[in-house]
C-alpha positions as CSV (number, residue, x, y, z in Angstrom):
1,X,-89.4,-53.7,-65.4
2,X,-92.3,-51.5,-63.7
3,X,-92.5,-47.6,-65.3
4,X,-94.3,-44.6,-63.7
5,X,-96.9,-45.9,-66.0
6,X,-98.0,-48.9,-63.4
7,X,-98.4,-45.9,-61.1
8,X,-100.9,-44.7,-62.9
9,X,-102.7,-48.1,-63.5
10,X,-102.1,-49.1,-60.0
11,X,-104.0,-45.9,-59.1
12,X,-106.8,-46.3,-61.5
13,X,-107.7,-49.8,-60.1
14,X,-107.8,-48.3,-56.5
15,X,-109.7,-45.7,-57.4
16,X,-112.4,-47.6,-59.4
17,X,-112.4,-50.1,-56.5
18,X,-113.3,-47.4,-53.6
19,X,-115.6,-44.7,-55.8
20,X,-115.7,-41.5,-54.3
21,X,-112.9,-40.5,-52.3
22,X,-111.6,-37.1,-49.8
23,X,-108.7,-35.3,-52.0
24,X,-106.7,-36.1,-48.7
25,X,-107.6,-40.0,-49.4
26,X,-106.6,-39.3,-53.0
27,X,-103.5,-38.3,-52.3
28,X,-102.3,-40.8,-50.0
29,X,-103.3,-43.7,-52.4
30,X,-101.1,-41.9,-55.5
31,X,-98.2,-41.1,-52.5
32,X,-98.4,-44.8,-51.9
33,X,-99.4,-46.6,-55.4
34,X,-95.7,-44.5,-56.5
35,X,-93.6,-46.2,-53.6
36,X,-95.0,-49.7,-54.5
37,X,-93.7,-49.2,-58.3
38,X,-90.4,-47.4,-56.8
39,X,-89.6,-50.6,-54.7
40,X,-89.4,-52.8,-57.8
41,X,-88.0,-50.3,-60.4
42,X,-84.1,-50.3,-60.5
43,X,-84.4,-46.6,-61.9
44,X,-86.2,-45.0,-59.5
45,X,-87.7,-41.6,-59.0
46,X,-88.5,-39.6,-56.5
47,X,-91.4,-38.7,-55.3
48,X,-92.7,-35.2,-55.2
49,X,-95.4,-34.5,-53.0
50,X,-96.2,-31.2,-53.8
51,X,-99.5,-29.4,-55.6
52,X,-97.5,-28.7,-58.7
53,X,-96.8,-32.3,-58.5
54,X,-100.1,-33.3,-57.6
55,X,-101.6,-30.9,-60.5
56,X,-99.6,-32.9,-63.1
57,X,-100.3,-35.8,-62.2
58,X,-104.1,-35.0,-62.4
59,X,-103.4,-34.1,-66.2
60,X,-101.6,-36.8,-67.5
61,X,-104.1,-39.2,-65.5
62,X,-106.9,-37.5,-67.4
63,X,-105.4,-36.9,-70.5
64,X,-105.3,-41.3,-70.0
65,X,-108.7,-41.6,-69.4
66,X,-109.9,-39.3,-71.7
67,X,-109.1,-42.2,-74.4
68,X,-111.6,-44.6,-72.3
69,X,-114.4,-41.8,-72.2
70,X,-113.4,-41.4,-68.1
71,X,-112.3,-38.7,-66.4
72,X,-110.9,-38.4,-62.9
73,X,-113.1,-35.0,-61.1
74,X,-113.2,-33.5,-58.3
75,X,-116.4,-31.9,-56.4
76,X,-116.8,-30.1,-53.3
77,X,-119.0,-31.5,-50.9
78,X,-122.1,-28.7,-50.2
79,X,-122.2,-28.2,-46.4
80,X,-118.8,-29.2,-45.7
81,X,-116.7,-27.8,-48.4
82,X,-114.0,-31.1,-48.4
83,X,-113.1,-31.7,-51.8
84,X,-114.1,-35.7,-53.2
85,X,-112.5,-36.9,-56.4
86,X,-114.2,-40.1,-58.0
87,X,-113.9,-41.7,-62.0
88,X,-116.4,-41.0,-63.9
89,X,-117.7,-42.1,-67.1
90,X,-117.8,-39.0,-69.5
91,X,-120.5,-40.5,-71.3
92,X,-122.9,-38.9,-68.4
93,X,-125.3,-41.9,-68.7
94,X,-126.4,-43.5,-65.2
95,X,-127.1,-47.0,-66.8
96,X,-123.3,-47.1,-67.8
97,X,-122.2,-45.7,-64.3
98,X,-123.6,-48.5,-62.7
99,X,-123.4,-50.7,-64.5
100,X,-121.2,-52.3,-63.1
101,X,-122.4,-52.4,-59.9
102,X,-126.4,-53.1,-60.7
103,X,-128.5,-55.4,-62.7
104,X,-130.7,-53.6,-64.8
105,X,-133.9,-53.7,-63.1
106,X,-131.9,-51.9,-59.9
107,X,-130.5,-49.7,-62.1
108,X,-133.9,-48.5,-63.1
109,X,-135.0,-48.3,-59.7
110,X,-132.1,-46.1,-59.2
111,X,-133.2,-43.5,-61.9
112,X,-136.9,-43.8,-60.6
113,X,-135.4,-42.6,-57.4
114,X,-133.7,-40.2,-58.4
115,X,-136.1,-38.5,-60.7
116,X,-138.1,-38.2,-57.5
117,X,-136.0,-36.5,-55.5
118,X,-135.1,-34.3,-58.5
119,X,-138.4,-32.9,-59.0
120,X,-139.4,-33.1,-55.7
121,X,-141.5,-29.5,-54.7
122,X,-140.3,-26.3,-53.5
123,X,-137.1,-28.4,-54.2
124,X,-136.5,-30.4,-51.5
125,X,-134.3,-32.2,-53.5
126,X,-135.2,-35.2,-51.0
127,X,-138.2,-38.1,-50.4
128,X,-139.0,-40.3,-47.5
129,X,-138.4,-44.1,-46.9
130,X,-141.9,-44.5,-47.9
131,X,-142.0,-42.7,-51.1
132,X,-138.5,-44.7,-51.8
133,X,-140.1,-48.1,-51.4
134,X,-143.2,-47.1,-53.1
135,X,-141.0,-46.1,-56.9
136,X,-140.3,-50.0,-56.7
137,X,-143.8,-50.2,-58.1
138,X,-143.8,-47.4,-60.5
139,X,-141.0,-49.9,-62.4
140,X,-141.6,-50.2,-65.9
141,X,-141.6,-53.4,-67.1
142,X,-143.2,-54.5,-63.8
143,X,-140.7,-57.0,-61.8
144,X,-141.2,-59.1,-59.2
145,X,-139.2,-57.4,-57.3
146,X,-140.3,-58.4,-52.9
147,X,-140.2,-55.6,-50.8
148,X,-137.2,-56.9,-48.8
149,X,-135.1,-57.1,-52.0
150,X,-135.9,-53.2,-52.8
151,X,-134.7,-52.3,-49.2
152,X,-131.5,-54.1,-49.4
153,X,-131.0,-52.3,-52.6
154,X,-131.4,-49.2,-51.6
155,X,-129.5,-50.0,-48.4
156,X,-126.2,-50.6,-50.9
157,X,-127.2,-47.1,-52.9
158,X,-126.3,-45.5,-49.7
159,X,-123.5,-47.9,-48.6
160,X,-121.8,-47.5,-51.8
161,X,-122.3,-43.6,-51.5
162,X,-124.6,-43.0,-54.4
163,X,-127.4,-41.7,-52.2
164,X,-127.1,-40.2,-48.7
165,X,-129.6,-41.1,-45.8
166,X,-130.3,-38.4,-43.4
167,X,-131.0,-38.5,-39.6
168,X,-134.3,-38.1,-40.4
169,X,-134.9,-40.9,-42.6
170,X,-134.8,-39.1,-45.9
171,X,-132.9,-39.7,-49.0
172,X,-131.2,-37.1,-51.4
173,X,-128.4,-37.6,-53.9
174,X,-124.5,-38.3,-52.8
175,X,-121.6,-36.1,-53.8
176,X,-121.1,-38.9,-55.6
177,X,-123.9,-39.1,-57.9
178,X,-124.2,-35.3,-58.2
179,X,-120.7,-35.7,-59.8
180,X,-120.8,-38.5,-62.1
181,X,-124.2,-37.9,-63.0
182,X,-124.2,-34.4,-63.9
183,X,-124.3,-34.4,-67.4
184,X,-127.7,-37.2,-66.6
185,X,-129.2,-34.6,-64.2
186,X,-128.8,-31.7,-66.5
187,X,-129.8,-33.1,-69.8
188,X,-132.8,-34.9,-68.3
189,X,-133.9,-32.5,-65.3
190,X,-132.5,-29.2,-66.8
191,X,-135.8,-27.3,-65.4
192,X,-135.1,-28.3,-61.7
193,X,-131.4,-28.2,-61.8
194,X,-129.8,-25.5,-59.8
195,X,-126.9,-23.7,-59.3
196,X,-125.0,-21.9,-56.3
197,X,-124.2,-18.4,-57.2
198,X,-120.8,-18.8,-55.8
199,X,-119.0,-21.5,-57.2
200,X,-121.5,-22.2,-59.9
201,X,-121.7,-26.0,-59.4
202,X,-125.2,-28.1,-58.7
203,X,-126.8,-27.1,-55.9
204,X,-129.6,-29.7,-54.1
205,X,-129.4,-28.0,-50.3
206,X,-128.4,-24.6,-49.1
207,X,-130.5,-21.3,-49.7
208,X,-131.9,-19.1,-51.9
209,X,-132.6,-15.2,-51.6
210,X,-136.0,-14.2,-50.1
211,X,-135.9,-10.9,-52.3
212,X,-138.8,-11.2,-54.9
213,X,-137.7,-11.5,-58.4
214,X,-133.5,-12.5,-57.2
215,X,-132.2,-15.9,-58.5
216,X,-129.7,-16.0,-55.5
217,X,-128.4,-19.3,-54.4
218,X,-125.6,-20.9,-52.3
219,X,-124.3,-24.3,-51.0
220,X,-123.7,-24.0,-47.0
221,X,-120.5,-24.2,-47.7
222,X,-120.2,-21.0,-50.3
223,X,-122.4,-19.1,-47.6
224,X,-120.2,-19.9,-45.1
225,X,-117.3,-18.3,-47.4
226,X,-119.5,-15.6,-48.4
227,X,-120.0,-14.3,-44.8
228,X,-116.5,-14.5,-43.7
229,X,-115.1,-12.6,-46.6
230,X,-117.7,-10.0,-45.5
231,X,-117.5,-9.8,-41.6
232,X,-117.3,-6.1,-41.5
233,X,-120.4,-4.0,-41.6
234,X,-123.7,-5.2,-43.5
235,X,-123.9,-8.9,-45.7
236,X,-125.8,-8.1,-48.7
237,X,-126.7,-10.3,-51.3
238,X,-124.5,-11.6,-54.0
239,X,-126.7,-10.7,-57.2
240,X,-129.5,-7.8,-55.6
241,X,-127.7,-6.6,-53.3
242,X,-130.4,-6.0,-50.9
243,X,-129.5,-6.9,-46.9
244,X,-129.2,-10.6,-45.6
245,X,-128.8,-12.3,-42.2
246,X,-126.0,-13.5,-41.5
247,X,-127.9,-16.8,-39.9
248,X,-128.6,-19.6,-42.5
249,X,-131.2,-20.7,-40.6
250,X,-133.1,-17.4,-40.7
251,X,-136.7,-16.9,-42.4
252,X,-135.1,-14.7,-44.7
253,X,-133.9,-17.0,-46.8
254,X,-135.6,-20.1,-48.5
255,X,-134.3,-22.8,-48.0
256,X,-133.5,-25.7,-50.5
257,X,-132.9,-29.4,-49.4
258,X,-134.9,-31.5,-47.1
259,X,-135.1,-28.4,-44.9
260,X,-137.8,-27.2,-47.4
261,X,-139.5,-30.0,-45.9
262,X,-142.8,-28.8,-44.4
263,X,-143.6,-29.9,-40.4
264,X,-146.5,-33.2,-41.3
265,X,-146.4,-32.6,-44.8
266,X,-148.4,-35.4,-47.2
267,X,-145.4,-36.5,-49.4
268,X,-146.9,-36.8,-52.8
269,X,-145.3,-38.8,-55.9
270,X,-145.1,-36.3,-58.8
271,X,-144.6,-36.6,-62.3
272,X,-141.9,-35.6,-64.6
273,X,-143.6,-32.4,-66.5
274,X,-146.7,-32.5,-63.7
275,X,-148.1,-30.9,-61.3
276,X,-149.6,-31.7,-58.2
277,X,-153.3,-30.4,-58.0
278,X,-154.7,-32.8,-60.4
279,X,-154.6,-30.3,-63.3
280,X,-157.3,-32.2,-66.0
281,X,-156.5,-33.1,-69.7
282,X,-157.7,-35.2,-72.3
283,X,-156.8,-39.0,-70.9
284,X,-157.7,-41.1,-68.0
285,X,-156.2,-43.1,-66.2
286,X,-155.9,-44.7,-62.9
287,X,-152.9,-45.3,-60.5
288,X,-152.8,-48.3,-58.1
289,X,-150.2,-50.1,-56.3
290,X,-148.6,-53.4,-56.1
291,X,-147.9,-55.5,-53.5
292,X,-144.1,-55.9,-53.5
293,X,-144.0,-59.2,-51.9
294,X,-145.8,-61.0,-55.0
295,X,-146.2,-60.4,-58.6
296,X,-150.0,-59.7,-58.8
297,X,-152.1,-56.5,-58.8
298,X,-154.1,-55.9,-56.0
299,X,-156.8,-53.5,-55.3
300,X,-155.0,-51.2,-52.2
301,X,-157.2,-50.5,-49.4
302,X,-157.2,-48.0,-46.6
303,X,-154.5,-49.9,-44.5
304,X,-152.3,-50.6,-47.5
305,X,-151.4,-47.1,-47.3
306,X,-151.9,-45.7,-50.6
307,X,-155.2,-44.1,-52.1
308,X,-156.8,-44.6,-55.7
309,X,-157.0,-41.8,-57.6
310,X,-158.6,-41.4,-61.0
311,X,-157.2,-37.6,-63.1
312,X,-157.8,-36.8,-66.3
313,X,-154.4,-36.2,-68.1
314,X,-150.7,-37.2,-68.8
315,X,-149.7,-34.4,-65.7
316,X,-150.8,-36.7,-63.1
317,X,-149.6,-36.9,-59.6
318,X,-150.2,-40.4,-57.3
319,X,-150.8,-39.1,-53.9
320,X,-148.9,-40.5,-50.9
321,X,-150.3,-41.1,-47.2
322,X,-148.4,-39.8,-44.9
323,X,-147.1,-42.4,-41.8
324,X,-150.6,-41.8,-40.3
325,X,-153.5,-42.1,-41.6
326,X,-154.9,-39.3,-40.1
327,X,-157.7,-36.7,-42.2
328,X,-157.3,-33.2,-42.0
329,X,-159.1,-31.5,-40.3
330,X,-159.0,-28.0,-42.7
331,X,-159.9,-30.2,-45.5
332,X,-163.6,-30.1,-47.5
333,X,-163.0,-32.0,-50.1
334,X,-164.5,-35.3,-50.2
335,X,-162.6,-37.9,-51.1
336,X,-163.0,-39.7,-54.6
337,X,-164.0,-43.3,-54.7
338,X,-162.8,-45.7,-57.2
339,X,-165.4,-47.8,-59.3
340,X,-163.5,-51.1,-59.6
341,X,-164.2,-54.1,-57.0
């Protein structure tokens, strides 16, 4: 005889089979996973659709999952506000998130990925299509991985919602993954981790207070909330309470996300614990790229997009070309020449 107990497994496999979902989404399939057990079950129960009800549910769910190292959170999405809910393995690791999902060479692509948009500058918290396809070479063990194979790849990180692509062609970190890899991002990135003054979760786009010395920062979203509660007389900020616009988009605030992105910008590929003027230290070494579509080295020339730099040190950065291949015209600085043929 089915017990309220298949609602909760029934709702556990529809959840694990969809990721990330709208609480309004969530709702519906719990509503509809508790019908499907009442039609069968000779005692039945009625359903209770209320937040109370909802709330309860939530805890004995959890208080389930919690045996399995899973939990079943909620995060609010940063310009929008709408509330997602997703499982998520407790264990905070991104190989056993995907695991499922991803062989392990993808799954180190993934991480290569998202370690780049992590310490991305001025936190832009983003990278280009370019810089993504490029990290397919900076895979350790080398694979064979072909160039087409990386961009279907990444083309199911963003159909299965664990990165988002922008209009713009750049790529930044879902709801998603800012959720289920939070415990990843803050034990391995803590330095460049950030955190909205408001409702102190992860914050990757929004804005930051202009004021010199404030740590200020909100989601869209929290802004949003922030200006509305204060509609009367002058917004101040949060922490220093010195004046702000009440336009996001206004120069006096700093903004964080791809709109920290610079107009015709070089995108560069930094290290983890680097820096990206070619600061010199004790070791050399040298930095070439690989020609996704076979499985030798090559040495890159001026067409294949990528320059060969030689910096002395472990804080080493592997400078990007931008789409064109254009020099600036401010710069003096010759540029270095490698000595292998």
């Amino acid at each position: 005889m089915p017990q309220q107990a298949d609602a909760y497994r029934l709702f556990i496999q529809s959840m694990l089979s969809r990721g990330a979902v709208p609480e309004k989404l969530a709702r519906t399939i719990w509503k509809k996973c508790a019908e499907a057990v009442n039609t069968v079950n000779k005692h039945r129960e009625q359903f209770n659709d209320t937040q109370k009800a909802w709330e309860d549910f939530l805890k004995v769910l959890n208080t389930s999952l919690d045996k399995l190292e899973l939990g079943f959170k909620s995060l609010s999405d940063q310009r929008t506000g709408q509330v997602v809910f997703a499982i998520v393995n407790l264990k905070g690791d991104a190989a056993a998130q995907m695991a499922t999902e991803y062989t392990p060479v993808e799954i180190a692509y993934f991480k290569a990925l998202v370690e780049q948009i992590m310490i991305a500058p001025r936190h832009k918290y983003s990278i280009t299509s370019l810089v993504a396809m490029r990290e397919v070479s900076m895979i350790k063990p080398k694979t064979n991985i072909t160039k087409s194979q990386a961009e279907i790849v990444l083309s199911t990180f963003v159909a299965r919602g664990w990165l988002v692509k922008s209009k713009s062609g750049r790529y930044s970190l879902s709801p998603r993954s800012l959720m289920e890899l939070r415990p990843y991002l803050q034990t391995n990135y803590a330095e460049h981790v950030l955190t909205c003054s408001m409702c102190e979760e992860i914050l990757t786009t929004g804005i930051a207070c202009a004021h010199e010395g404030c740590k200020c920062k909100m989601h869209p979203y929290c802004f949003k909330r922030y200006s509305r509660v204060r509609a009367n007389g002058t917004l101040q900020c949060k922490e220093c309470e010195q004046d702000w616009p009440r336009d996001i988009e206004s120069e006096g605030f700093i903004p964080i996300g791809e709109k920290a992105v610079k107009k015709g910008e070089h995108e560069q590929r930094v290290r983890l614990g680097g820096s990206s003027d070619g600061e010199d230290d004790d070791d050399d070494y040298e930095d070439v790229d690989v020609d996704m579509g076979s499985q030798s080295q090559s040495q890159p020339t001026q067409t294949q997009g990528r320059k060969v730099s030689k910096v002395k040190g472990k804080k080493r950065v592997a400078v990007e070309d931008s789409d064109e291949d254009v020099p600036s015209a401010t710069s003096t600085q010759r540029p270095r020449r490698s000595n292998r043929r």
